[in-house]
TIKE-968819 format. One record per residue (C-alpha): x negated, y, z negated; residue in three letters. Coordinates in steps of 0.25 Angstrom, whole numbers, plus 5000, padded with zeros to 4 digits. Example, Ala and Ser with C-alpha at 12.3 -4.5 7.8 and 13.67 -1.06 7.14 Angstrom:
<recs>
495149824969Ala 494549964971Ser 
</recs>
This chain:
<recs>
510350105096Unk 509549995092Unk 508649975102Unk 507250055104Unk 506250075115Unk 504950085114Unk 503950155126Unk 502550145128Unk 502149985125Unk 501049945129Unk 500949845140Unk 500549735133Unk 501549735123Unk 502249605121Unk 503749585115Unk 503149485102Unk 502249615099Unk 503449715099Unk 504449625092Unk 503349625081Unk 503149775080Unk 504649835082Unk 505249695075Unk 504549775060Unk 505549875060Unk 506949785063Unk 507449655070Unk 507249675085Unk 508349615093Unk 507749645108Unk 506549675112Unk 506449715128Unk 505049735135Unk 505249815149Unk 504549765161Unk 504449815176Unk 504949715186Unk 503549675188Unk 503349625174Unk 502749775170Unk 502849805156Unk 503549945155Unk 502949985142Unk 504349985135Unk 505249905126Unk 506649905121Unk 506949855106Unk 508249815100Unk 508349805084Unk 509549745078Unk 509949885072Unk 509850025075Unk 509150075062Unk 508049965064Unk 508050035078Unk 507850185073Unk 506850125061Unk 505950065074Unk 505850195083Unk 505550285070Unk 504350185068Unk 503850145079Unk 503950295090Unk 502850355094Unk 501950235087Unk 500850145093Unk 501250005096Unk 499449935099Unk 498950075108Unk 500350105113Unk 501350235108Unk 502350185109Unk 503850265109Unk 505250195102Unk 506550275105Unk 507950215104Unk 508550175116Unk 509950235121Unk 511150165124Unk 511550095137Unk 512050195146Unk 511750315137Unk 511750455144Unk 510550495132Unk 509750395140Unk 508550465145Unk 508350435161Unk 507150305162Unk 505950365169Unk 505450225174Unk 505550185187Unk 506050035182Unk 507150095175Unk 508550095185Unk 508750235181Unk 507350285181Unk 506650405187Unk 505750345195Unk 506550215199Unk 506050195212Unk 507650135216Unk 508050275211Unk 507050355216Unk 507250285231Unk 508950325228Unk 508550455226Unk 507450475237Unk 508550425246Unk 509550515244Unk 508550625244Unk 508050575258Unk 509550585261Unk 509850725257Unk 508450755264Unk 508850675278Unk 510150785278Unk 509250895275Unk 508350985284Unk 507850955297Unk 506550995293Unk 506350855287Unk 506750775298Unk 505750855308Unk 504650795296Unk 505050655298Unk 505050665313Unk 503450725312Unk 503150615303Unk 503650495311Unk 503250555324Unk 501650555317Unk 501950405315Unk 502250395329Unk 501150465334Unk 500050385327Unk 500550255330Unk 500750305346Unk 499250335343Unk 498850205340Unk 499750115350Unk 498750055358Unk 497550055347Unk 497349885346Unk 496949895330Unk 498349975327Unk 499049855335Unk 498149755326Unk 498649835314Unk 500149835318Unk 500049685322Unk 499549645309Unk 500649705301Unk 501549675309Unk 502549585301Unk 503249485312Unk 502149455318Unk 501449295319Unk 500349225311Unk 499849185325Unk 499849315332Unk 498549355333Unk 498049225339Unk 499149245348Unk 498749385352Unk 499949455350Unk 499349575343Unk 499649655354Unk 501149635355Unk 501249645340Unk 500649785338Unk 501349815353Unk 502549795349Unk 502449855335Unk 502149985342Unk 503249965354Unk 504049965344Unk 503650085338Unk 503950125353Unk 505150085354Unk 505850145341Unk 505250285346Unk 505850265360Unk 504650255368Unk 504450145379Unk 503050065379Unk 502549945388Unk 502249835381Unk 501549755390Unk 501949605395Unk 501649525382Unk 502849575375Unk 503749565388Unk 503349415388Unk 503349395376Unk 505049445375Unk 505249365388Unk 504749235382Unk 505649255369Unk 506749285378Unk 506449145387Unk 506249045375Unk 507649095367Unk 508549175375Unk 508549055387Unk 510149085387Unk 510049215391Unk 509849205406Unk 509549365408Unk 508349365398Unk 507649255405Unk 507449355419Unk 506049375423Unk 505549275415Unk 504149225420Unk 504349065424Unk 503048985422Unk 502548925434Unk 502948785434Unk 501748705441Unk 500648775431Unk 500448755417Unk 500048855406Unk 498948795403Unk 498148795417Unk 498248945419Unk 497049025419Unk 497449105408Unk 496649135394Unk 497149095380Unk 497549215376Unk 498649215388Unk 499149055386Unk 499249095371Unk 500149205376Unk 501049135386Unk 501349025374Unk 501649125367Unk 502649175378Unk 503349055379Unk 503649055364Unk 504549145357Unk 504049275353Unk 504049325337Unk 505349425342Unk 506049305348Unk 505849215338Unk 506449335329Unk 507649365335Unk 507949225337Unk 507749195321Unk 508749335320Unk 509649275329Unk 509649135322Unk 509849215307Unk 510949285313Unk 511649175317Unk 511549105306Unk 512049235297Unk 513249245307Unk 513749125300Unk 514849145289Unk 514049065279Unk 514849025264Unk 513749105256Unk 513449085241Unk 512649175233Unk 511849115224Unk 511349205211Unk 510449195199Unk 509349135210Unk 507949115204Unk 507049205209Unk 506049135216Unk 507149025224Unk 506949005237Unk 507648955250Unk 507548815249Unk 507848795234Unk 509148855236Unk 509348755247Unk 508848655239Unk 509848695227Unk 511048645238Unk 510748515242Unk 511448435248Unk 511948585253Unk 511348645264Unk 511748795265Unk 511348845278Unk 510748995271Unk 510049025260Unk 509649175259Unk 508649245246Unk 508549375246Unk 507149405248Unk 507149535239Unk 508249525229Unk 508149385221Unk 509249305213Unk 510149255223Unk 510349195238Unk 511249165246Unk 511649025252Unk 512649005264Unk 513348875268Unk 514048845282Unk 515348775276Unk 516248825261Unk 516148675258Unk 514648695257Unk 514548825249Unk 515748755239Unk 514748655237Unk 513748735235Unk 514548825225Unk 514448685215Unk 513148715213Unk 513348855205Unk 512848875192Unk 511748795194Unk 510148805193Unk 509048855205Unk 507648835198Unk 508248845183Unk 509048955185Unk 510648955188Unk 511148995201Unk 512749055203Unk 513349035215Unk 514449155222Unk 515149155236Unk 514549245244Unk 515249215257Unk 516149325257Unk 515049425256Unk 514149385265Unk 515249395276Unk 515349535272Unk 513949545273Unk 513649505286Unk 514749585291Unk 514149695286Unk 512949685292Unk 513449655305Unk 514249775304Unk 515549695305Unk 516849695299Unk 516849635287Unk 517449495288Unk 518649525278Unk 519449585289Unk 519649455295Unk 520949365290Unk 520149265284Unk 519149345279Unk 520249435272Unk 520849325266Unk 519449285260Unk 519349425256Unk 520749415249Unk 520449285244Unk 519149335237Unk 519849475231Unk 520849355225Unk 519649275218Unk 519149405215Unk 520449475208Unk 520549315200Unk 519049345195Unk 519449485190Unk 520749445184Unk 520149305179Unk 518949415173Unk 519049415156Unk 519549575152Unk 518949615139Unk 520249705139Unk 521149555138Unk 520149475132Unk 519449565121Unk 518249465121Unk 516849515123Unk 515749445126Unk 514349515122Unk 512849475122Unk 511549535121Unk 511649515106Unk 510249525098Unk 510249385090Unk 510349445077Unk 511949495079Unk 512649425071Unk 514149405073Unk 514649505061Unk 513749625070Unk 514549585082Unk 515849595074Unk 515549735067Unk 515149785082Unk 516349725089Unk 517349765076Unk 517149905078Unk 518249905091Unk 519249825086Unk 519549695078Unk 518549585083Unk 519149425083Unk 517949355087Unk 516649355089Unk 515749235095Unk 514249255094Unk 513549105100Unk 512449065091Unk 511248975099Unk 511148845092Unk 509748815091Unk 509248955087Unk 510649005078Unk 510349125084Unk 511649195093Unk 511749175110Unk 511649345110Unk 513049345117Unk 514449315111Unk 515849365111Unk 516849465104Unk 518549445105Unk 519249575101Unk 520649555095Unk 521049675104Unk 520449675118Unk 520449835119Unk 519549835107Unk 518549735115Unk 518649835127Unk 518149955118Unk 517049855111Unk 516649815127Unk 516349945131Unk 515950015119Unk 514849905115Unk 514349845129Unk 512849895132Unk 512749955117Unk 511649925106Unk 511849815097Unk 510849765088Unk 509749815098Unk 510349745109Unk 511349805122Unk 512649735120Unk 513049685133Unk 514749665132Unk 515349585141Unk 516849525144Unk 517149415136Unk 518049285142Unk 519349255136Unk 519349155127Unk 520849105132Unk 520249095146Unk 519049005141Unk 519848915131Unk 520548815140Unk 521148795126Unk 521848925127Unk 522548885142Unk 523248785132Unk 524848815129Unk 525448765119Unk 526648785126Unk 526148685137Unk 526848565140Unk 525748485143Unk 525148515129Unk 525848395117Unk 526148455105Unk 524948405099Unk 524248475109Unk 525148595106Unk 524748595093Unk 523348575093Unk 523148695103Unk 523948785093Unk 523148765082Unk 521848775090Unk 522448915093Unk 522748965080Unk 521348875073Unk 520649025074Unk 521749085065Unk 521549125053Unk 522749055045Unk 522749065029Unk 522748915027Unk 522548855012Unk 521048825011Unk 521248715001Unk 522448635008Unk 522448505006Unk 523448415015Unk 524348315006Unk 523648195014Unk 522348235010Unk 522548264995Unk 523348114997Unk 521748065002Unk 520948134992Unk 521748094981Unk 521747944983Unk 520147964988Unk 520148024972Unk 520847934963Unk 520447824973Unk 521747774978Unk 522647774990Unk 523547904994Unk 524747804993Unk 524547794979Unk 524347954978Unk 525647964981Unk 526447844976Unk 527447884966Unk 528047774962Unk 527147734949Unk 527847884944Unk 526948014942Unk 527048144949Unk 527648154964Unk 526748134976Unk 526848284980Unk 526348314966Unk 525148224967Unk 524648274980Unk 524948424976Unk 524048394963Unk 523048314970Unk 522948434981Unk 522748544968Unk 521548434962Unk 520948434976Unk 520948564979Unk 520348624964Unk 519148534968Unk 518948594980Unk 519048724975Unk 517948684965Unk 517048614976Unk 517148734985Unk 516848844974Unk 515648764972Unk 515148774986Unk 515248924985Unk 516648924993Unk 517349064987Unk 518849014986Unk 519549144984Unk 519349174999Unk 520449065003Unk 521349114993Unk 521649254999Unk 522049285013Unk 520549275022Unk 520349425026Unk 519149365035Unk 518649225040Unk 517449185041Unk 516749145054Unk 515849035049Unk 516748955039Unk 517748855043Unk 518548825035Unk 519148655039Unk 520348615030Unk 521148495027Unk 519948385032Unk 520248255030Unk 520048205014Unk 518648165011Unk 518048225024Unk 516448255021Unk 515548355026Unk 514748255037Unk 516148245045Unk 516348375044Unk 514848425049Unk 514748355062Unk 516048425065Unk 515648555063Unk 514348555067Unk 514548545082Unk 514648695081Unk 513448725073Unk 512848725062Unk 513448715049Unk 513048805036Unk 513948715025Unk 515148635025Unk 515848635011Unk 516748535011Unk 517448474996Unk 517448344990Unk 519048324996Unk 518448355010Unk 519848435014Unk 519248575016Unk 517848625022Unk 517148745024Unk 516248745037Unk 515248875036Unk 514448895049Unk 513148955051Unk 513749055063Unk 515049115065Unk 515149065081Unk 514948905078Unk 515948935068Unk 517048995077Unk 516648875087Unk 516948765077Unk 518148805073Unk 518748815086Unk 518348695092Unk 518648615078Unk 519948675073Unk 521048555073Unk 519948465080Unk 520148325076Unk 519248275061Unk 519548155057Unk 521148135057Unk 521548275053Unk 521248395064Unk 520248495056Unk 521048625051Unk 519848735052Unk 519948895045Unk 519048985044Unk 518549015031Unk 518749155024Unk 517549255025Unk 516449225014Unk 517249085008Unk 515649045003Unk 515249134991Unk 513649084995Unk 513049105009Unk 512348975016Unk 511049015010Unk 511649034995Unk 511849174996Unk 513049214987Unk 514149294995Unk 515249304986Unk 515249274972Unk 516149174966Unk 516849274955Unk 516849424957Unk 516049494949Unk 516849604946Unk 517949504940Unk 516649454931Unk 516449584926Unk 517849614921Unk 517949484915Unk 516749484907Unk 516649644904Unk 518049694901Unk 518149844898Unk 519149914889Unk 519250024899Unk 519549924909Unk 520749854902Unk 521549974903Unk 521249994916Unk 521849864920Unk 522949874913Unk 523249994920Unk 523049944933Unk 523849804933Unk 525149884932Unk 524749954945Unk 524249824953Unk 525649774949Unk 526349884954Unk 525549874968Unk 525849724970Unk 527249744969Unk 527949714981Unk 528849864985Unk 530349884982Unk 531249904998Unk 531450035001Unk 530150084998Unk 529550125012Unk 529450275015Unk 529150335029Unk 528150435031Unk 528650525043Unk 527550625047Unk 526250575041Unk 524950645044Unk 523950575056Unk 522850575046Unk 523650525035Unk 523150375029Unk 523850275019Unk 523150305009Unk 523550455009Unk 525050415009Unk 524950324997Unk 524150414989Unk 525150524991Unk 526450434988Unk 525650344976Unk 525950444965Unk 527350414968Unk 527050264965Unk 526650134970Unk 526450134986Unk 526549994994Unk 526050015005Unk 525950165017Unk 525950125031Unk 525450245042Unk 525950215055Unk 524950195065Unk 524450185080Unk 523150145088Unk 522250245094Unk 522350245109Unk 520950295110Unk 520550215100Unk 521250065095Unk 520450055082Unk 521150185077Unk 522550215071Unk 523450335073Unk 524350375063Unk 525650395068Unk 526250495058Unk 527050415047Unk 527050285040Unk 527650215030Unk 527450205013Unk 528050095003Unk 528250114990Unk 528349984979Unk 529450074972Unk 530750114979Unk 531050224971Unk 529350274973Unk 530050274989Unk 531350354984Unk 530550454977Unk 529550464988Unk 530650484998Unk 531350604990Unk 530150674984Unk 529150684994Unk 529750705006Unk 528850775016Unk 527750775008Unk 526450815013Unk 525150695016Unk 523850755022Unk 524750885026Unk 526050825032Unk 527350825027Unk 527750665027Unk 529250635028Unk 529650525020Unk 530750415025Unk 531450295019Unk 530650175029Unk 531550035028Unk 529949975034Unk 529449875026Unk 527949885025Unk 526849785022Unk 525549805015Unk 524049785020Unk 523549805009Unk 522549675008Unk 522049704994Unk 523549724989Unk 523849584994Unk 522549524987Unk 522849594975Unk 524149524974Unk 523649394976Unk 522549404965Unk 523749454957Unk 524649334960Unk 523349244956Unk 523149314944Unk 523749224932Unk 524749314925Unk 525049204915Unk 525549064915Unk 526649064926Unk 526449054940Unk 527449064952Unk 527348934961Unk 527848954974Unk 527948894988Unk 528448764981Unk 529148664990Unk 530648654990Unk 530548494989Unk 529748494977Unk 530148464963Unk 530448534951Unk 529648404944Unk 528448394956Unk 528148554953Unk 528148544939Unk 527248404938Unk 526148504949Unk 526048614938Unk 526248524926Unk 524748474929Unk 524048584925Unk 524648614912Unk 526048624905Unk 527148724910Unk 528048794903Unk 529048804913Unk 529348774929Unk 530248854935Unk 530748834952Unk 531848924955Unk 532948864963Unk 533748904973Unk 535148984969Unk 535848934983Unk 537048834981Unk 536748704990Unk 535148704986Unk 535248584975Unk 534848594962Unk 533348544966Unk 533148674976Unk 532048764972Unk 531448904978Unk 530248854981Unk 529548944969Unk 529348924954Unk 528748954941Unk 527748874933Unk 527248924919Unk 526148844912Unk 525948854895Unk 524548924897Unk 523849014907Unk 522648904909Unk 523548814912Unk 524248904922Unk 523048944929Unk 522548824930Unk 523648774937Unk 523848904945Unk 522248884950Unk 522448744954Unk 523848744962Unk 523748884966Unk 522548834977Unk 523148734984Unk 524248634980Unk 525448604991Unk 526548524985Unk 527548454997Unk 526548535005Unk 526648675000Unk 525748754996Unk 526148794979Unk 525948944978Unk 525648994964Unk 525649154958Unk 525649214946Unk 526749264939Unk 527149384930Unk 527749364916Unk 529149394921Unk 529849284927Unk 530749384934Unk 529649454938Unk 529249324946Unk 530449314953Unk 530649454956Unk 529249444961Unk 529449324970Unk 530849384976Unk 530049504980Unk 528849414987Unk 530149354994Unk 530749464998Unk 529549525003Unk 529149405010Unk 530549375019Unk 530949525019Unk 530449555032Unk 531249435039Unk 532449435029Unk 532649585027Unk 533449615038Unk 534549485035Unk 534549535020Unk 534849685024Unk 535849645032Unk 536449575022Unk 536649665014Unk 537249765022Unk 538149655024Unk 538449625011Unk 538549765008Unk 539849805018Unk 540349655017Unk 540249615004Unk 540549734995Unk 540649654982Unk 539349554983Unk 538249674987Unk 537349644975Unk 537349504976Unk 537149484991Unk 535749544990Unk 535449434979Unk 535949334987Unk 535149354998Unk 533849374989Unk 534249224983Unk 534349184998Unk 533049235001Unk 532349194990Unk 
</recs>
């Protein structure tokens, strides 16, 4: 673990000072002082470091040393929940051995056990109360004992001693006494008066209490009778209500008014020191008719109202503030009923109709909560805080990626200090995987902190977006539309980085040669066709691009291949308006926060938008993708991972050439020549595409078995495409696979499969005998570096002809040749035409063949039209062919066969079984037929 304790402080040790002594020996992350409840230092501190070996570096330097006049001790702390915890021995710890809460469970079941022991012990107790007794019998009648009772006797009056109802008082306390023993006592007359003038002044009603009352003598005042002062402070004192009276009426009064059925809220999150008439003052206008504070435990009261109307109104005010802090609000009406039902020893009030319809009424609301209530197991969002502030969001995602794939990860950044909240959320593509991640990581160390994992919402709850059909018929199709795109704005589609839309090329050429788009594409004077202009103009605009962002350190190669990760801080914002500047683009984007660089090109088409954190980014690019700029909706992508080849602060991340390339170039060896040569014929061999009926079935396979055993047991036999070991998840554990026992192998060659087939039947791999079966699967590779390796071959020049494909069936023979014939002079133009009767003599196959004089020439135009050039709006897709025209074409068929096999296999095998049994004389050619068809 990463965090430490250290034992023994002194107690005037501050947090500055420990900061400065462990912060030598890593980055502290927390720092936690312990204190009593009563503010007591406890002499102990826990600190968090941001990694574990900074952790064990700290407690190998500073255990057992002497922090000022202090020894102080530094071990490592155990996990949350640990059974290798040792037991606390504080009396402030929950589990402690001398918590007194503890220590009073314990002595009461003791004093259980020992209640339902010997007889012995209960004769003890009845000597010892019976000495209690004794003494205080002893001391009845002694007048300082009385004084000594009265004056620690709680109810009794401020005025009682110049009342002269000392006597009663300690009278009383002893009768009392008296009376709980079973013995009877005279009291005297005072207290009998005293009883019989409560009884007069408040129980009037009660005709049966009001016998033997003394009636005043009506001719003769008070005042003119020959008593002493003593005995007229007493008979005023008769006719007023005695201290028990006045009691039992306040009790009778109280419970009235709790018999009512009061609407009761309960009020949380109360400031400590709040009193009665603040929280009636909080109502106004409202007047409840109770306010009860706990006097013991603090943080919440209760407040009950006469009417529903009332409390309703009185529920607006949730969510507010008492004295700075906010208050929330619950119903409490339901459980106070029960209460005072228990109290009273009644039935609960659920066993009357209505009350069991409210009963039923709140298991309804409470089942809606539940099923309302986000599952991590449905969702697979987690929300987690606690964070040290140094996490950054690449820790987070190699933490979470250990329990499956991760698909985002949102970590809030505080605007003023750029420093993250502490707290963010994780979305799991698989919600089992979350589920393991949530109870695996919650309450575990992390960067010197506890992780504290909790359910994350839904997303598609939050979103009012997502409530959005598009199949709704109150929706317009522009509605329909917009809320499609917004959907799929997040996905990552492989659109052309350069694209230029025709309208725009139209705009920056006339803005160029300072004229108006209908002159760009007026014809009439003669030149070349529209189409060809603006498929030039488009190749003109785009090199200088290309040069600008090279300049400003964009690495170009990463849009060209297939993005195998995107970056979370750069957006990528395509076909802008012509001419748009940075200063229409800033304000925009930096809503969001703040921006590291804009790298926008002279043409103002295409921008890059890098952000200084990853979350601002996510945040901008989902409230501004097809949002309206200008007249034209903004088209946002996200960047490929590491597009700049210099960091914000000039650091260099990737270099512009590879090195490695440098050094063969400029230090050819002799022995290397050789090598090469040897190995071309090998890559050529890999990149072939395989011959049917070359997939085998391995029947019988070893569990342990992998791929690469396979293919290097059957490579000697020659050129293995691609081996495929059937498999199945782990039950116990998804992230693993289970072989199943067999799989699949392809060969490029069929007679490699023939001869594999008949010669090493039930041969043995890793000590099983594998059966070998002719398979009809057709298998697809994985294999990326394969894939890239063909690419870097099909952009390798192999001479001065090139095969252009993609080219639009409306285009000319003349309008292709006047693109091509800019860039130098060709030898020849080839576009294959259609064999099929009907097609015209103008129909082409949308593919041909242009070969320049020279190889400059050819690369220059292979360079500038391979990037971006759409002619009647598609895009003109160029390779490199090999010396062989009929390779070429033997090539291409295989690229289209291979392409529509899946959808057109089963129609073409039919076919031939058709033409086979049907058509006994035309077998061969019905094949070609449909291969010209397909083609």
């Amino acid at each position: 673990a990463a965090d430490s304790a250290a034992f023994s402080l002194l107690l005037q040790i501050t947090e500055n000072k420990l900061r400065q002594i462990f912060g030598t020996q890593g980055t502290i992350t927390d720092l936690q002082l312990k204190y009593t409840p009563d503010g007591k230092f406890r002499q102990f501190c826990f600190v968090g470091y941001s990694s574990e070996a900074e952790a064990q570096a700290a407690i190998q330097h500073f255990d057992n040393t002497c922090i000022q006049t202090s020894r102080v001790r530094v071990e490592s702390c155990a996990a949350l929940g640990s059974e290798s915890k040792p037991q606390s021995w504080s009396k402030y710890a929950k589990d402690g051995k001398r918590n007194p809460v503890k220590q009073k469970a314990e002595g009461a079941v003791s004093e259980a056990s020992e209640l339902t022991g010997a007889k012995t012990q209960v004769g003890k107790s009845d000597k010892k109360g019976s000495k209690v007794d004794l003494i205080l019998g002893k001391h009845k009648n002694d007048p300082e004992f009385q004084e000594f009772l009265q004056a620690h006797d709680k109810t009794r009056t401020l005025w009682g001693n110049d009342l002269g109802l000392n006597g009663l008082v300690g009278t009383a306390a002893v009768n009392g006494k008296d009376d709980e023993d079973g013995a009877e006592t005279e009291t005297g007359p005072a207290p009998t008066e005293t009883d019989d003038s409560g009884v007069d002044a408040y129980a009037g009603e009660n005709e049966e209490a009001s016998v033997g009352r003394k009636e005043p003598q009506p001719g003769v005042k008070l005042a003119e009778k020959p008593i002493s002062d003593l005995e007229y402070m007493k008979s005023l004192i008769a006719e007023k209500p005695s201290s028990a009276a006045t009691a039992a009426i306040a009790k009778k009064s109280t419970a009235t008014k709790s018999s009512l059925d009061l609407f009761t809220i309960k009020i949380h999150n109360v400031p400590y020191n709040t009193k009665r008439q603040e929280v009636v003052k909080f109502f106004k206008p409202l007047k409840p008719y109770s306010v009860r504070l706990p006097g013991k435990v603090h943080g919440f009261c209760y407040v009950g109202f006469k009417t529903e109307r009332d409390m309703a109104k009185a529920m607006l005010k949730n969510k507010s503030f008492i004295k700075g802090k906010q208050v929330f609000f619950s119903d409490f009406t339901e459980k106070n009923k029960v209460t005072k039902a228990a109290k009273k020893g009644e039935a609960p009030p659920s066993s009357s109709p209505h009350a069991a319809t409210s009963a039923n009424t709140k298991w309804k609301q409470q089942n809606n909560t539940i099923a309302n209530e986000d599952n991590i197991s449905e969702s697979g969002r987690i929300f987690f805080r606690n964070l040290a502030y140094t996490t950054t969001e690449e820790e987070l995602r190699q933490l979470f990626e250990q329990f499956g794939p991760v698909v985002e990860i949102n970590l809030p950044v505080d605007k003023l200090t750029r420093k993250i909240k502490g707290f963010g959320t994780v979305t799991f593509m698989m919600p089992e995987h979350a589920l393991k991640a949530f109870n695996t990581l919650d309450g575990t160390d992390f960067h010197g902190r506890l992780l504290h994992l909790l359910p994350g919402k839904d997303i598609d709850k939050t979103d009012p977006q997502k409530d959005l059909d598009e199949d709704d018929a109150g929706l317009s199709f522009k509605q329909k539309k917009v809320l499609k795109l917004k959907q799929n704005a997040q996905k990552s589609i492989g659109w052309n980085t350069l694209f230029l839309g025709p309208n725009t090329v139209a705009d920056l050429l006339a803005q160029h040669f300072k004229t108006s788009k209908e002159k760009i594409l007026d014809t009439t004077d003669g030149g070349s066709n529209a189409a060809v202009r603006l498929a030039l103009g488009e190749t003109q605009i785009v090199i200088e691009m290309k040069q600008f962002l090279e300049e400003e350190g964009v690495r170009l190669s990463a849009f060209d291949a297939p993005a195998k990760k995107r970056s979370n801080t750069v957006i990528l914002a395509k076909n802008l308006p012509a001419a748009t500047e940075v200063p229409e683009l800033t304000p925009i984007f930096s809503r969001f926060g703040p921006i590291a660089r804009i790298v926008l090109p002279p043409s103002g088409v295409t921008a890059l938008i890098e952000y200084c954190d990853p979350s601002e980014a996510r945040q901008a690019f989902k409230k501004l993708a097809y949002s309206k700029f200008k007249t034209a909706p903004l088209y946002l992508e996200w960047a490929p991972q590491e597009v700049f080849t210099k960091a914000m602060n000039g650091e260099v991340i990737i270099p512009k050439t590879d090195t490695k390339v440098e050094q063969e170039k400029s230090e050819p060896d002799e022995k290397e020549q050789p090598q090469k040569k040897a190995e071309e014929p090998q890559a050529e061999d890999v990149d072939e595409e395989p011959e049917p009926n070359t997939t085998l079935f391995l029947r019988n396979l070893n569990f342990k078995t992998v791929k690469e055993t396979v293919e290097k047991h059957f490579q000697h036999l020659g050129t293995v495409h691609t081996v495929e070991i059937a498999k199945q998840k782990d039950a116990q554990d998804p992230r693993k696979f289970n072989s199943l026992g067999y799989g699949f192998i392809q060969f490029k060659k069929a007679d490699v499969a023939e001869h594999a087939l008949k010669n090493l039947q039930l041969t043995q791999i890793d000590g099983n005998a594998v059966e070998l079966k002719r398979s009809d699967r057709v298998l697809k590779t994985q294999d990326n570096d394969k894939a890239q390796r063909r690419l870097g071959i099909a952009k390798k020049q192999t001479g001065t002809k090139f095969l252009v494909r993609n080219i639009p069936f409306q285009a000319q023979y003349h309008e292709v040749r006047d693109i091509f014939k800019t860039f130098g002079e060709l030898r020849s133009l080839r576009i294959p035409k259609k064999a099929t009767s009907g097609s015209g003599d103008k129909a082409h196959r949308g593919f041909g063949f242009v070969d320049y004089m020279n190889k400059a020439e050819a690369k220059r135009a292979f360079e500038a039209l391979s990037a971006s050039t759409h002619l009647y709006g598609r895009h003109l897709v160029l390779e490199w062919c090999a010396n062989d025209d009929s390779q070429d074409v033997e090539e291409m068929r295989k690229r289209t066969a291979a392409k529509f096999g899946d959808t057109q296999a089963p129609t073409a095998a039919k076919r031939s079984r058709k033409a086979f049994f049907d058509l006994e004389g035309n077998v061969k050619q019905a094949p070609d037929d449909d291969d010209e068809d397909e083609e």
